[in-house]
N, C-alpha and C positions, 0 to 999 in steps of 0.2 A: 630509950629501950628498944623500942622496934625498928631505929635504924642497925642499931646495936647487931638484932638479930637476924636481921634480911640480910647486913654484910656478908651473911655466906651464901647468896645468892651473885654472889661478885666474882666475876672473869678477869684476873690479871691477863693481858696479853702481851703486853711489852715485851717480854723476853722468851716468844712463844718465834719459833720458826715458822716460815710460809710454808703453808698447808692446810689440813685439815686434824684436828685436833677437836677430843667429844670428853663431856661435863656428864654427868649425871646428878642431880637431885634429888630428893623427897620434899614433896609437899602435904603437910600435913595441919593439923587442929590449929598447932600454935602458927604459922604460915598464913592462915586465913583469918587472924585475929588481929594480925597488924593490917586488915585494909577495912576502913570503918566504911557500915552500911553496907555490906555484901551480905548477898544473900545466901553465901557460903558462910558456915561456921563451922563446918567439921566436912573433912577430907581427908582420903589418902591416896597417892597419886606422885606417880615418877614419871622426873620429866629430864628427857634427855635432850642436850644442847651439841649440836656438832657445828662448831666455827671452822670456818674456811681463811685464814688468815692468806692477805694479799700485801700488794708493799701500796695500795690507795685505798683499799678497803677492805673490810671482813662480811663474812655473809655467817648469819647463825640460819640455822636449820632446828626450829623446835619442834618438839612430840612431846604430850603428855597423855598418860594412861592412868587410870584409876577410877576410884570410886568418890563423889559427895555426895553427904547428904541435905538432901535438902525437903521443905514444905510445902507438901502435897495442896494446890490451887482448888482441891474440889470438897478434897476428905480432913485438909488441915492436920492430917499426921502428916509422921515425918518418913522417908525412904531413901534409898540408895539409888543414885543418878551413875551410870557410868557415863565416862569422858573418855574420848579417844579425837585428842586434835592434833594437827599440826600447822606449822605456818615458819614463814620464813623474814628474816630484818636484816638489812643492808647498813652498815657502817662503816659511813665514811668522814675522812679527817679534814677538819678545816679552819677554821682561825674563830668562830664560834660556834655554840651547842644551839643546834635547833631542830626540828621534826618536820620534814620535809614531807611527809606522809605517815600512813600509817604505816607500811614495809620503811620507809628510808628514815633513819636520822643521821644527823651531825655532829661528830665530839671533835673538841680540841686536840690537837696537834700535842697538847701537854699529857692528854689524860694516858694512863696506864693499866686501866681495870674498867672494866662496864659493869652497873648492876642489874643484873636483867628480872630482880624479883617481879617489879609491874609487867612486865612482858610475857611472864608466866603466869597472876594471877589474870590478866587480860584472856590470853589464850583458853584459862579453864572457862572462865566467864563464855565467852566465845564460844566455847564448844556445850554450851548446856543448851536444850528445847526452849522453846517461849513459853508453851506450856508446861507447868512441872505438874503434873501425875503422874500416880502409880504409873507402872508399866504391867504390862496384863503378863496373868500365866500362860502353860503350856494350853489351856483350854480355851485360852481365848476370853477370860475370865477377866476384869478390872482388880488387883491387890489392891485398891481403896477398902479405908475402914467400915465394912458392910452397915454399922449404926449407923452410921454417920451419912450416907447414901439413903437409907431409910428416913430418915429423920428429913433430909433434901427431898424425901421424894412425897412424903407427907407432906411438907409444907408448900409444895410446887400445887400438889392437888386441892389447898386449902384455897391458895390463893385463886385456883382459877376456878372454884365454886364460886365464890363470891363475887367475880368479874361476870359469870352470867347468872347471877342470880338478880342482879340489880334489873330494874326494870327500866327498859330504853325510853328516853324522851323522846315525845311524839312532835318537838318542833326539830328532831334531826331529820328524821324522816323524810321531808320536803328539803332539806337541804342535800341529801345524800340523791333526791331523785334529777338534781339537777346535776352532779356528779355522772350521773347516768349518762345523759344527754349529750357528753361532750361532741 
């Protein structure tokens, strides 16, 4: 089923003249459900593909624009990520399929069509923060869910009552004075 569906993520070029010739796509909910363990599950986002066809190789040129959602690393709701990537993949022909790099691969001399669905869910990946939070308002504000920061910032203060409340041992004391002394 999910090769089924990515096929229209597939570039016939065989009977494409030398030039430059442009795809458009949608990538959306069901798009982000045939790649298991992403941390995407809901998107919408167009991504345009402009191939440069040559008589040794082709050059695709990607961009994708839209919106995922994804889960907030601080507040654990969920938000709206925008994505704005681009990048670019070099294909050339040869007598086997292999990945020369992350920009280069190699297809056979047989093939007729590339499917480039992984090269667009890579690029969105690619293009998201390490960190996923909110992104603040016009005020400068955090859109994290304010409970839930509260509740983080209550238990932050719990925890470090009770870090000096403890009472320090008096055989650190002498080891920390030699600390001192370096």
């Amino acid at each position: 089923m999910a090769v089924k569906y990515l096929s229209k993520y597939e570039i016939a070029f065989k009977g494409l003249k030398e030039g430059s010739h442009q795809f458009d796509f949608e990538l959306d909910d069901k798009f982000f459900e045939k790649f298991e363990d992403s941390d995407v599950k809901k998107g919408s986002l167009k991504a345009k593909v402009l191939l440069t066809k040559q008589s040794t190789l082709m050059i695709l040129d990607f961009t994708v624009k839209g919106t995922v959602e994804l889960l907030c690393d601080r507040c654990l709701d969920l938000y709206d990520q925008k994505v704005n990537n681009k990048s670019k993949l070099f294909v050339k022909f040869g007598l086997e399929e292999e990945e020369m790099s992350d920009e280069i691969i190699v297809i056979s001399f047989e093939e007729h069509q590339i499917n480039i669905a992984q090269f667009l869910y890579e690029l969105v990946i690619l293009g998201l923060p390490i960190k996923h939070v909110h992104p603040v308002d016009k005020n400068g504000q955090s859109l994290c869910n304010p409970e839930m920061i509260n509740k983080l910032s209550e238990y932050l203060i719990e925890e470090n009552s009770i870090e000096t409340e403890e009472p320090a041992d008096e055989r650190w004391n002498e080891l920390k004075k030699l600390l001192d002394n370096k």
